[in-house]
LUMMARGU-384141 format. One record per residue: residue number from 1; y, x, z of N, C-alpha, C, O in turn. Coordinates in nm, 2 decimals. Example, Ala and Ser with C-alpha at 12.3 -4.5 7.8 and 13.67 -1.06 7.14 Angstrom:
REM residues 2
site num=1 n.north=-0.57 n.east=1.32 n.up=0.78 ca.north=-0.45 ca.east=1.23 ca.up=0.78 c.north=-0.33 c.east=1.32 c.up=0.78 o.north=-0.33 o.east=1.42 o.up=0.85 .
site num=2 n.north=-0.22 n.east=1.28 n.up=0.71 ca.north=-0.11 ca.east=1.37 ca.up=0.71 c.north=0.00 c.east=1.29 c.up=0.79 o.north=0.11 o.east=1.34 o.up=0.80 .
//
This chain:
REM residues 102
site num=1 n.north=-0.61 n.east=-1.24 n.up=0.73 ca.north=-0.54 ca.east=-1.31 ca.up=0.84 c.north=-0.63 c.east=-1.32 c.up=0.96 o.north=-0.60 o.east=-1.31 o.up=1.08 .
site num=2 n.north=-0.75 n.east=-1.35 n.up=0.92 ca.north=-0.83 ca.east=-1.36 ca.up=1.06 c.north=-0.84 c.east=-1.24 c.up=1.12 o.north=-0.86 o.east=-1.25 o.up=1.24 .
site num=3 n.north=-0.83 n.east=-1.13 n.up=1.09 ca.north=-0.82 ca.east=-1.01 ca.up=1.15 c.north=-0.72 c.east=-1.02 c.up=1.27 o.north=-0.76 o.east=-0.99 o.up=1.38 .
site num=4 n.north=-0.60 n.east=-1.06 n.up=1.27 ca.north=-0.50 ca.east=-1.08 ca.up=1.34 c.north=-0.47 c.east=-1.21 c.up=1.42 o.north=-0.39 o.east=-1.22 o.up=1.51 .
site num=5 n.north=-0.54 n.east=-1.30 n.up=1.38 ca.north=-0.50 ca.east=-1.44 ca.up=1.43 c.north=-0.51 c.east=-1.42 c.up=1.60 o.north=-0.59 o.east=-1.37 o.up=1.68 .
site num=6 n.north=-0.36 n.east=-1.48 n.up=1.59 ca.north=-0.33 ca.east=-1.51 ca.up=1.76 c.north=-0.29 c.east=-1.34 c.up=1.82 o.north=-0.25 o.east=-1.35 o.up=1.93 .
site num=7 n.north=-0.29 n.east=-1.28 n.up=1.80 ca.north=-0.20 ca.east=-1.18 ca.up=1.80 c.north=-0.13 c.east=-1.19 c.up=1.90 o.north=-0.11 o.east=-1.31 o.up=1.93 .
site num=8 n.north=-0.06 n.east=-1.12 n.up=1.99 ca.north=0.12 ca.east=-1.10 ca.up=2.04 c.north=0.20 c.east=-1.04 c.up=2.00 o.north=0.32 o.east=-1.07 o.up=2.01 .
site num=9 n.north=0.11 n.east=-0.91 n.up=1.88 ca.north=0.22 ca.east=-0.86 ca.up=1.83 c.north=0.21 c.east=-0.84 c.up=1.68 o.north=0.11 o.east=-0.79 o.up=1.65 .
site num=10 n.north=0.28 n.east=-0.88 n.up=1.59 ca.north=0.17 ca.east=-0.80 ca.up=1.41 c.north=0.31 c.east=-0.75 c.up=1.40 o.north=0.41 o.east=-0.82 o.up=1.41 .
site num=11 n.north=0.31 n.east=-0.60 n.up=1.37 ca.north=0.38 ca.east=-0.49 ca.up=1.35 c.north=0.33 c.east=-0.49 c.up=1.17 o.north=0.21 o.east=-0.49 o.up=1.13 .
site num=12 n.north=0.41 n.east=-0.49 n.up=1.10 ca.north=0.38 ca.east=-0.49 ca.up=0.97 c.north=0.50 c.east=-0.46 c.up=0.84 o.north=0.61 o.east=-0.52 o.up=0.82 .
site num=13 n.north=0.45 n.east=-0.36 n.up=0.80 ca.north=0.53 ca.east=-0.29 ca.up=0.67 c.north=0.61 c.east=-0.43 c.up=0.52 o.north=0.54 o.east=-0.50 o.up=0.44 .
site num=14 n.north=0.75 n.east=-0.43 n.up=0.54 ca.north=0.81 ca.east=-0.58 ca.up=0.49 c.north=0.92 c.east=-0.47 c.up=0.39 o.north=1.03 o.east=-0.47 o.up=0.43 .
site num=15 n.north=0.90 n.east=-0.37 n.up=0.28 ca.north=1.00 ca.east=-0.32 ca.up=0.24 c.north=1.09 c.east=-0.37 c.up=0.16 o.north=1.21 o.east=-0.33 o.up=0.15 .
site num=16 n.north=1.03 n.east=-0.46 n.up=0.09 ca.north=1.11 ca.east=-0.55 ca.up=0.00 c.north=1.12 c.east=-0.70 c.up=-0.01 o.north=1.04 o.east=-0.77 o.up=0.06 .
site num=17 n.north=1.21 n.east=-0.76 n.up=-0.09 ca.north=1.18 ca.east=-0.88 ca.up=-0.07 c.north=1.13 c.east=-0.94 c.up=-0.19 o.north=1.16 o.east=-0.89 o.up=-0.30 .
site num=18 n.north=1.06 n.east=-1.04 n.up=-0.20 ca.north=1.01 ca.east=-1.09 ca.up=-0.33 c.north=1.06 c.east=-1.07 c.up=-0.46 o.north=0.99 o.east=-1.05 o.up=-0.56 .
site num=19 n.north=1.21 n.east=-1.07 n.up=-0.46 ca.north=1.30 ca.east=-1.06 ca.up=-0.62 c.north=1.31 c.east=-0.94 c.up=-0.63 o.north=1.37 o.east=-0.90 o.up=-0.74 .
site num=20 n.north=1.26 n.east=-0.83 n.up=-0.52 ca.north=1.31 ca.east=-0.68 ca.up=-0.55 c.north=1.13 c.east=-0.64 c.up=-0.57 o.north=1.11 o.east=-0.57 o.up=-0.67 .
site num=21 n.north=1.03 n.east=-0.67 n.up=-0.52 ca.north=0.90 ca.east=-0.63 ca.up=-0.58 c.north=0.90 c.east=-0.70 c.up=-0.72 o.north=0.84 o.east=-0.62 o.up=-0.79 .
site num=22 n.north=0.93 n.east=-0.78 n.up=-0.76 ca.north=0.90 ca.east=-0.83 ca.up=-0.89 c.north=0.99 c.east=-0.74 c.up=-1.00 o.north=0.96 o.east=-0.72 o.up=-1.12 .
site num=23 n.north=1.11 n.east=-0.68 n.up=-0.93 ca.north=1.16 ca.east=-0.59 ca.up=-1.06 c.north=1.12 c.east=-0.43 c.up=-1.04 o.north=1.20 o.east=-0.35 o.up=-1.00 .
site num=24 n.north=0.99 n.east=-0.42 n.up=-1.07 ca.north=0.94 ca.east=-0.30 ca.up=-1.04 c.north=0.87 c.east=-0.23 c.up=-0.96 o.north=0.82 o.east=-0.12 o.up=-0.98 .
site num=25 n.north=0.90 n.east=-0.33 n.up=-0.84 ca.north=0.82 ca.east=-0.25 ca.up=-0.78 c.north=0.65 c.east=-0.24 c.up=-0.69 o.north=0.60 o.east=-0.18 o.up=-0.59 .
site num=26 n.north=0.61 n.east=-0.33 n.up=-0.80 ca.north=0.47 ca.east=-0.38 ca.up=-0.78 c.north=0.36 c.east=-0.27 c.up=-0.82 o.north=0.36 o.east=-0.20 o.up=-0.92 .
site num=27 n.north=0.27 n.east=-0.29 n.up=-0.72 ca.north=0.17 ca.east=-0.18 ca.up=-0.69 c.north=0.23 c.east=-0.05 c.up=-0.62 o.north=0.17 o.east=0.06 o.up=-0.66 .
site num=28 n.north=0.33 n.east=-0.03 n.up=-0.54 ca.north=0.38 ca.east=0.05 ca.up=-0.49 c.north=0.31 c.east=0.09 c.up=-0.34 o.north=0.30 o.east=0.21 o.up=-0.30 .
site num=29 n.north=0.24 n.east=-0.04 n.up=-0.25 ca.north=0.13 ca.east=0.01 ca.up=-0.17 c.north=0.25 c.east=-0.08 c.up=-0.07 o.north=0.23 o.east=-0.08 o.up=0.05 .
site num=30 n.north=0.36 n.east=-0.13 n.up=-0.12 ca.north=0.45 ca.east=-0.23 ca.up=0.01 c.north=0.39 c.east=-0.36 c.up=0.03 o.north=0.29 o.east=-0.40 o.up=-0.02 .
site num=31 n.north=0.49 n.east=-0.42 n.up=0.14 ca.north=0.48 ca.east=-0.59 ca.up=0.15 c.north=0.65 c.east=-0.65 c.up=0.09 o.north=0.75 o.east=-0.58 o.up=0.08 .
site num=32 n.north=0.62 n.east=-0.77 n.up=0.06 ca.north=0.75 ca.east=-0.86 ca.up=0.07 c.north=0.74 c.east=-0.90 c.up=0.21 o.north=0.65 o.east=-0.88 o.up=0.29 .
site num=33 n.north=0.88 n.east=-0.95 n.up=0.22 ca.north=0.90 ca.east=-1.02 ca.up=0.39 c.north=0.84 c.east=-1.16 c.up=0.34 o.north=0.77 o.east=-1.21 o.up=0.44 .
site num=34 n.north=0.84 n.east=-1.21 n.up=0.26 ca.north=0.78 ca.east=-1.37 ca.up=0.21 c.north=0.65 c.east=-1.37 c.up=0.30 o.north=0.60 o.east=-1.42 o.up=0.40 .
site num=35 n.north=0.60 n.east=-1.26 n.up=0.21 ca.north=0.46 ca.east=-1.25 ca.up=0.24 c.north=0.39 c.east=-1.28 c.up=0.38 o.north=0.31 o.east=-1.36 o.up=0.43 .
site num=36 n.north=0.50 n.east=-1.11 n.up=0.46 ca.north=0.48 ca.east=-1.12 ca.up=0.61 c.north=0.47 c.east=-1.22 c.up=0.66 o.north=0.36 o.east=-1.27 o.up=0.69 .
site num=37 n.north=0.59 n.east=-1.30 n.up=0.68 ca.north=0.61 ca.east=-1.39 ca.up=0.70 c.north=0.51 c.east=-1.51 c.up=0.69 o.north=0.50 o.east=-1.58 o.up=0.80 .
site num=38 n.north=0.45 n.east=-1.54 n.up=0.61 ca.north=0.35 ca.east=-1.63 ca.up=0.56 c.north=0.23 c.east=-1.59 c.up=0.61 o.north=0.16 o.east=-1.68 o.up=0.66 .
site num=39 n.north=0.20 n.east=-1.49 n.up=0.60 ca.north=0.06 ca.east=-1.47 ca.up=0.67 c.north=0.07 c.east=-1.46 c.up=0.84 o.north=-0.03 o.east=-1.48 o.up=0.91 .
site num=40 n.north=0.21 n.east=-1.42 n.up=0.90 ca.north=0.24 ca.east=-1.43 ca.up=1.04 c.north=0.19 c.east=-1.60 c.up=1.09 o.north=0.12 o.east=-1.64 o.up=1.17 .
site num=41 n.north=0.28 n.east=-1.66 n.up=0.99 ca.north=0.24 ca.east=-1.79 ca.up=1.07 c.north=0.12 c.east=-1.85 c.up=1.02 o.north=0.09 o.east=-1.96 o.up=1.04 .
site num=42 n.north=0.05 n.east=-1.79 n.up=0.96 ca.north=-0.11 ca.east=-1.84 ca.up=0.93 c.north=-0.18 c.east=-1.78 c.up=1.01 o.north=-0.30 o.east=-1.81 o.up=1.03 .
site num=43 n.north=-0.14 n.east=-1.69 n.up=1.08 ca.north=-0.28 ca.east=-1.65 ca.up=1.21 c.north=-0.19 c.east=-1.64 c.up=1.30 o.north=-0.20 o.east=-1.54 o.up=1.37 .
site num=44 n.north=-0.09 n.east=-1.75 n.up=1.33 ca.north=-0.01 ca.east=-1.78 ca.up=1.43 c.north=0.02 c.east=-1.65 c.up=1.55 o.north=-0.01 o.east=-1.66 o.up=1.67 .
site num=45 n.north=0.06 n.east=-1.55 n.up=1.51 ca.north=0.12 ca.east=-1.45 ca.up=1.59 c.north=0.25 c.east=-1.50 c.up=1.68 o.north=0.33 o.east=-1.58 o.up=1.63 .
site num=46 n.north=0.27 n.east=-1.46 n.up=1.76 ca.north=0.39 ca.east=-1.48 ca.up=1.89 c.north=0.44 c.east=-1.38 c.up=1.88 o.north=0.47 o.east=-1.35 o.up=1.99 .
site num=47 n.north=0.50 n.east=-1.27 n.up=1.79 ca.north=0.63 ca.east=-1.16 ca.up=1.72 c.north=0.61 c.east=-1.10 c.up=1.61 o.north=0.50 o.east=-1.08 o.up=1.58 .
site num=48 n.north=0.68 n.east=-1.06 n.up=1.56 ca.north=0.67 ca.east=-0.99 ca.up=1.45 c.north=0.76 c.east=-0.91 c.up=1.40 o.north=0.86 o.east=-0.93 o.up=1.35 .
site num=49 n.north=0.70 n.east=-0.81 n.up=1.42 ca.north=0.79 ca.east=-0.70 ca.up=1.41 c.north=0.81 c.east=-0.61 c.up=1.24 o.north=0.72 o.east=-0.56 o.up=1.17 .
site num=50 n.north=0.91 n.east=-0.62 n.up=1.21 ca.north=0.90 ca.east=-0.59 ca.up=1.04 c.north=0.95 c.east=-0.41 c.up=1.03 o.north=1.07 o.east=-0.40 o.up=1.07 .
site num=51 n.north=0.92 n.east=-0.31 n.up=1.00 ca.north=0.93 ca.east=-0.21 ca.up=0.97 c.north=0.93 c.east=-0.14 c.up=0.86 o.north=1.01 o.east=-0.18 o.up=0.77 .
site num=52 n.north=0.85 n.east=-0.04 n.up=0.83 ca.north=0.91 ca.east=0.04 ca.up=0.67 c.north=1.02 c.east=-0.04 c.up=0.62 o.north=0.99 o.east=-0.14 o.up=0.55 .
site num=53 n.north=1.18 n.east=-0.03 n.up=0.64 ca.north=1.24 ca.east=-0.08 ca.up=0.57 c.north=1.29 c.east=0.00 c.up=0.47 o.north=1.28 o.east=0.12 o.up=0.50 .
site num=54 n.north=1.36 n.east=-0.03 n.up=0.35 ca.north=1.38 ca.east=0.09 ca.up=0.21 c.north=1.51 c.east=0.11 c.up=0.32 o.north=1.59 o.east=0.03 o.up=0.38 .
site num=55 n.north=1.47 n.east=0.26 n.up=0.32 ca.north=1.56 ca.east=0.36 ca.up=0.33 c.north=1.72 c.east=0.36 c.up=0.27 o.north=1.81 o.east=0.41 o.up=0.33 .
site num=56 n.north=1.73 n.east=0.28 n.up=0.14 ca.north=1.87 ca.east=0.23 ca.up=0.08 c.north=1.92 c.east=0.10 c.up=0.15 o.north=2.01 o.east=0.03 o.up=0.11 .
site num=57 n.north=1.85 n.east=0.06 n.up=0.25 ca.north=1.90 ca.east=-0.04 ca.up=0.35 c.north=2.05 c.east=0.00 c.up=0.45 o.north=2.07 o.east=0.11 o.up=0.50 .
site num=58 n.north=2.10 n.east=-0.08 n.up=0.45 ca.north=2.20 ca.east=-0.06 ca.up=0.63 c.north=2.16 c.east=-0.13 c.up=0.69 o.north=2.08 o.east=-0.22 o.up=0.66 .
site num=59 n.north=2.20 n.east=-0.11 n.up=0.83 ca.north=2.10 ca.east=-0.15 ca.up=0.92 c.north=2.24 c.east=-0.35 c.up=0.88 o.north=2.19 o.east=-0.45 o.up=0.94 .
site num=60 n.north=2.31 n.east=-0.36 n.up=0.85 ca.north=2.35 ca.east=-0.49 ca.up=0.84 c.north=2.25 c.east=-0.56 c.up=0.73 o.north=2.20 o.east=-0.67 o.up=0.73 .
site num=61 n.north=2.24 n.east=-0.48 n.up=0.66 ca.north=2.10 ca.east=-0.54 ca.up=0.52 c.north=2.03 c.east=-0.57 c.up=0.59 o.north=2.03 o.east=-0.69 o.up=0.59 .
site num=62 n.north=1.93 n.east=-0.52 n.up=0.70 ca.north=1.81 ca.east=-0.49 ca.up=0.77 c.north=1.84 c.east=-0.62 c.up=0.85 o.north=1.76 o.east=-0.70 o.up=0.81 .
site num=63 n.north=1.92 n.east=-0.66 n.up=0.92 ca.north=1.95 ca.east=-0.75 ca.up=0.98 c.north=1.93 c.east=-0.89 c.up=0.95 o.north=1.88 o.east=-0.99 o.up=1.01 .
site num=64 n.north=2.01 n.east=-0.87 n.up=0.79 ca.north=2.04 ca.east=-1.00 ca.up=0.72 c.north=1.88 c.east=-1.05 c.up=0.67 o.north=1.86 o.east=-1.16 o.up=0.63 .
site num=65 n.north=1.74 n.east=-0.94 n.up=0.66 ca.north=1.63 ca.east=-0.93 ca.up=0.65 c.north=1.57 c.east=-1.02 c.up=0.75 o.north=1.49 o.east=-1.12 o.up=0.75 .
site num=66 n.north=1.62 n.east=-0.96 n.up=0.85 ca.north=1.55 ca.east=-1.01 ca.up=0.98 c.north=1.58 c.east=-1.20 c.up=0.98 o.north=1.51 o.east=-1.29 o.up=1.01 .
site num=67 n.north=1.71 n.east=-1.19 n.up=0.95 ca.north=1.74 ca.east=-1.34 ca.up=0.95 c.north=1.69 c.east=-1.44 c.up=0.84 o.north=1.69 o.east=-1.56 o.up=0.84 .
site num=68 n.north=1.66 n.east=-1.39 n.up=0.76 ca.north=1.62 ca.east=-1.46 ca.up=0.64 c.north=1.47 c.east=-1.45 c.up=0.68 o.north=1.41 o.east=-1.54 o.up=0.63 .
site num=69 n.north=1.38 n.east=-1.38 n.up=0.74 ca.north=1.25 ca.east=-1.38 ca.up=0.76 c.north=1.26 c.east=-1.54 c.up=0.87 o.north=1.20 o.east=-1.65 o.up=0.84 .
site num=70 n.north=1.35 n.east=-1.52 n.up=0.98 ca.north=1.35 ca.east=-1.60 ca.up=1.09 c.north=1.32 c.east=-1.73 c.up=1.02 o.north=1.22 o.east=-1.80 o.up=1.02 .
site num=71 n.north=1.49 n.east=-1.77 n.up=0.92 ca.north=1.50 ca.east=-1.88 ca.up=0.87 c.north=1.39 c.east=-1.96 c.up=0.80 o.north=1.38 o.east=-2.08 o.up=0.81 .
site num=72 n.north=1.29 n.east=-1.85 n.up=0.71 ca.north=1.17 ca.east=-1.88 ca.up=0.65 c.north=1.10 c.east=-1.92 c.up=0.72 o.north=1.04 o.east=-2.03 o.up=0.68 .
site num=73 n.north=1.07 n.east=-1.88 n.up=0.82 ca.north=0.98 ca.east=-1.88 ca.up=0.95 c.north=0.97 c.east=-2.07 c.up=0.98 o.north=0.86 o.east=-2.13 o.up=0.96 .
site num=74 n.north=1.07 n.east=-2.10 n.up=1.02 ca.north=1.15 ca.east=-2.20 ca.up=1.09 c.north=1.12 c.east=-2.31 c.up=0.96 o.north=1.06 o.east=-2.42 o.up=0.98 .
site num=75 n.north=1.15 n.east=-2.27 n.up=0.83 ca.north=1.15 ca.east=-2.40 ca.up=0.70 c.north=1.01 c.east=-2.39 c.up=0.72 o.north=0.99 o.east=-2.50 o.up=0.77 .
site num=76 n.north=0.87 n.east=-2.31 n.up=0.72 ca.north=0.79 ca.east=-2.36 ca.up=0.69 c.north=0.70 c.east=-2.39 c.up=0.80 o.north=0.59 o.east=-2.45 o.up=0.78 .
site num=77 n.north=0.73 n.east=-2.37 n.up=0.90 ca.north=0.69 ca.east=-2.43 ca.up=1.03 c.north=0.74 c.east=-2.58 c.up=1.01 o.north=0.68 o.east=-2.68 o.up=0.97 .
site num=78 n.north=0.86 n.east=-2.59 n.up=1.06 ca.north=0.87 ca.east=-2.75 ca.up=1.01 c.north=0.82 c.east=-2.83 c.up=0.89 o.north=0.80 o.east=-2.95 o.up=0.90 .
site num=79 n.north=0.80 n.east=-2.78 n.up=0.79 ca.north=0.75 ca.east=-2.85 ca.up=0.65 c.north=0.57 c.east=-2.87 c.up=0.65 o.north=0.50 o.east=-2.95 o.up=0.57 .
site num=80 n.north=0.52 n.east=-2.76 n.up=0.78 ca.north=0.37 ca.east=-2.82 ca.up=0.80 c.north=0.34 c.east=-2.83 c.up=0.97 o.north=0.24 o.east=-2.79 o.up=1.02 .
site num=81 n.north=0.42 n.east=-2.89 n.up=1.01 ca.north=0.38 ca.east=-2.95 ca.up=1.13 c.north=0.35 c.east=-2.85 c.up=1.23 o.north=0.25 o.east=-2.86 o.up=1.31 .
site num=82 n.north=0.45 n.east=-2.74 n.up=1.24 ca.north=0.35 ca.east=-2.60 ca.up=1.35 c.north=0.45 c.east=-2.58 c.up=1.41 o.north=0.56 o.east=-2.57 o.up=1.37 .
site num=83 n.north=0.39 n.east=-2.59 n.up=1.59 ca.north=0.43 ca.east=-2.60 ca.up=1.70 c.north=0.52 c.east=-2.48 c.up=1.72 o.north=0.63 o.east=-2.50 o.up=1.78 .
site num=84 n.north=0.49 n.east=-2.34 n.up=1.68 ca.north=0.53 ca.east=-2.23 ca.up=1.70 c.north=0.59 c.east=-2.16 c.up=1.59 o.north=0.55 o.east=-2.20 o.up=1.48 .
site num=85 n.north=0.68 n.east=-2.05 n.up=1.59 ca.north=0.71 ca.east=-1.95 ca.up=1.49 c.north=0.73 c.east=-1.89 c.up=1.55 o.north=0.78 o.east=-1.92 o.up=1.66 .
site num=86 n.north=0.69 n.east=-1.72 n.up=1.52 ca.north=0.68 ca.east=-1.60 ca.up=1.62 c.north=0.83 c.east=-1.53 c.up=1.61 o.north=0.87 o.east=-1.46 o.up=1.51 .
site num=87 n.north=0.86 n.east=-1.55 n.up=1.68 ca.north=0.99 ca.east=-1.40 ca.up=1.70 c.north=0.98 c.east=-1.30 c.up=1.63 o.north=0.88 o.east=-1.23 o.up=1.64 .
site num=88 n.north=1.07 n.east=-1.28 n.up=1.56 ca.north=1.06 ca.east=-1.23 ca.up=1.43 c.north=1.19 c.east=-1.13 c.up=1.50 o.north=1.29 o.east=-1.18 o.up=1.56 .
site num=89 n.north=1.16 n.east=-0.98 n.up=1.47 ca.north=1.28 ca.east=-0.86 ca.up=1.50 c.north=1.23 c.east=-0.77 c.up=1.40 o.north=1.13 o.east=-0.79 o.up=1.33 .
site num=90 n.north=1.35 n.east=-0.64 n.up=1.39 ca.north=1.36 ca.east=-0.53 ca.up=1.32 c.north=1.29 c.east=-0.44 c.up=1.40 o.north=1.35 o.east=-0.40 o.up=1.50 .
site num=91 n.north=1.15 n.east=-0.39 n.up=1.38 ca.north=1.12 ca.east=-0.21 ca.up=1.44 c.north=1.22 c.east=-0.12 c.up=1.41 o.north=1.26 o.east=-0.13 o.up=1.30 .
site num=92 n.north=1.28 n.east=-0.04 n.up=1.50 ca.north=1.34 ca.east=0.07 ca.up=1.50 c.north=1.31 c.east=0.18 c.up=1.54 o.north=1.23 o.east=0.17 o.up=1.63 .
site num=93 n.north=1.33 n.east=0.28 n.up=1.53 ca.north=1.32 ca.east=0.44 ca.up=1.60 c.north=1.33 c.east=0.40 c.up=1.72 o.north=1.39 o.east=0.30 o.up=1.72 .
site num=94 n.north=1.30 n.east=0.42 n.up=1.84 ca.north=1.31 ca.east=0.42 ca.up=1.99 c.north=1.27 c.east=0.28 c.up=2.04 o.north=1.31 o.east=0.24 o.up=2.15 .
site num=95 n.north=1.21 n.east=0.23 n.up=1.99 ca.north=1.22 ca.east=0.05 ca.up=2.03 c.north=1.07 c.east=0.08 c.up=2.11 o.north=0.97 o.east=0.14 o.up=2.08 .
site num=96 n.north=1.11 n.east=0.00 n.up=2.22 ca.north=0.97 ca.east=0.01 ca.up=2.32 c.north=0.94 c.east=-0.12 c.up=2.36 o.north=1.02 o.east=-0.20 o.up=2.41 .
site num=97 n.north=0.82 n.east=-0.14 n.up=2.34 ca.north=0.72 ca.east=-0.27 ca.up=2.39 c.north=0.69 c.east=-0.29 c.up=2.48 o.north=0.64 o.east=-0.19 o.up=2.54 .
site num=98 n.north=0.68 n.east=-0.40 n.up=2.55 ca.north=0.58 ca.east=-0.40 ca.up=2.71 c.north=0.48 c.east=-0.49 c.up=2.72 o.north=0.52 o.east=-0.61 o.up=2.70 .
site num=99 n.north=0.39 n.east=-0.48 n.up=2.74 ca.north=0.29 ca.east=-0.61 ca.up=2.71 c.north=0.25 c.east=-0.61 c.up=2.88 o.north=0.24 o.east=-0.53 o.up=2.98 .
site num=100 n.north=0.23 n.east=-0.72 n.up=2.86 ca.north=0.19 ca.east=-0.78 ca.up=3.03 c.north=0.03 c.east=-0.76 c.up=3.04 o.north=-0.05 o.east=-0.74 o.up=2.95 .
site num=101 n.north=0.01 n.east=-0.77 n.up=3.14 ca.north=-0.18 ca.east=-0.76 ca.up=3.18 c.north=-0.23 c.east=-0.88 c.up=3.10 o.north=-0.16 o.east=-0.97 o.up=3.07 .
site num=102 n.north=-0.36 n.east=-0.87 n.up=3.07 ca.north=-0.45 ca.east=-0.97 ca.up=3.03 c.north=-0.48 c.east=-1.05 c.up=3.11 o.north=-0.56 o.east=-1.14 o.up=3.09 .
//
């Protein structure tokens, strides 16, 4: 986490979700979105962008991903006192960034 703390952006591989790594698919070299999620707001990043999604996704699954990251985001932010939770989106094919000057 300290690697990343404070960040603008943590771009990070979320292919499954906890109940889908647990039935099999552990040590595969993925993340859970839990996970993401949890370690985003421990080195307090300002976006997060979730990617590698399983390919047996639709982008409405992918969505409902993105929202259930958000919602997590939000319960455990409020449950320990933290001022921020980072914007949480889907990486896509074509999706372009702009980052402002330092």
């Amino acid at each position: 986490v300290d690697f990343f703390t404070g960040v603008n952006l943590l771009i990070h591989d979320c292919q499954y979700t906890a109940q889908e790594y647990g039935q099999g698919k552990t040590g595969w070299g993925h993340s859970t979105v839990e996970y993401v999620v949890d370690i985003a707001l421990a080195a307090s990043v300002k976006q997060l962008a979730l990617f590698h999604h399983d390919p047996n996704r639709t982008d409405d699954q992918v969505d409902e991903i993105v929202r259930y990251a958000q919602e997590r985001a939000t319960d455990i932010a409020k449950r320990k006192g933290l001022s921020t939770v980072p914007e949480i989106w889907a990486a896509a094919e074509g999706t372009n960034v702009t980052f402002g000057e330092r």
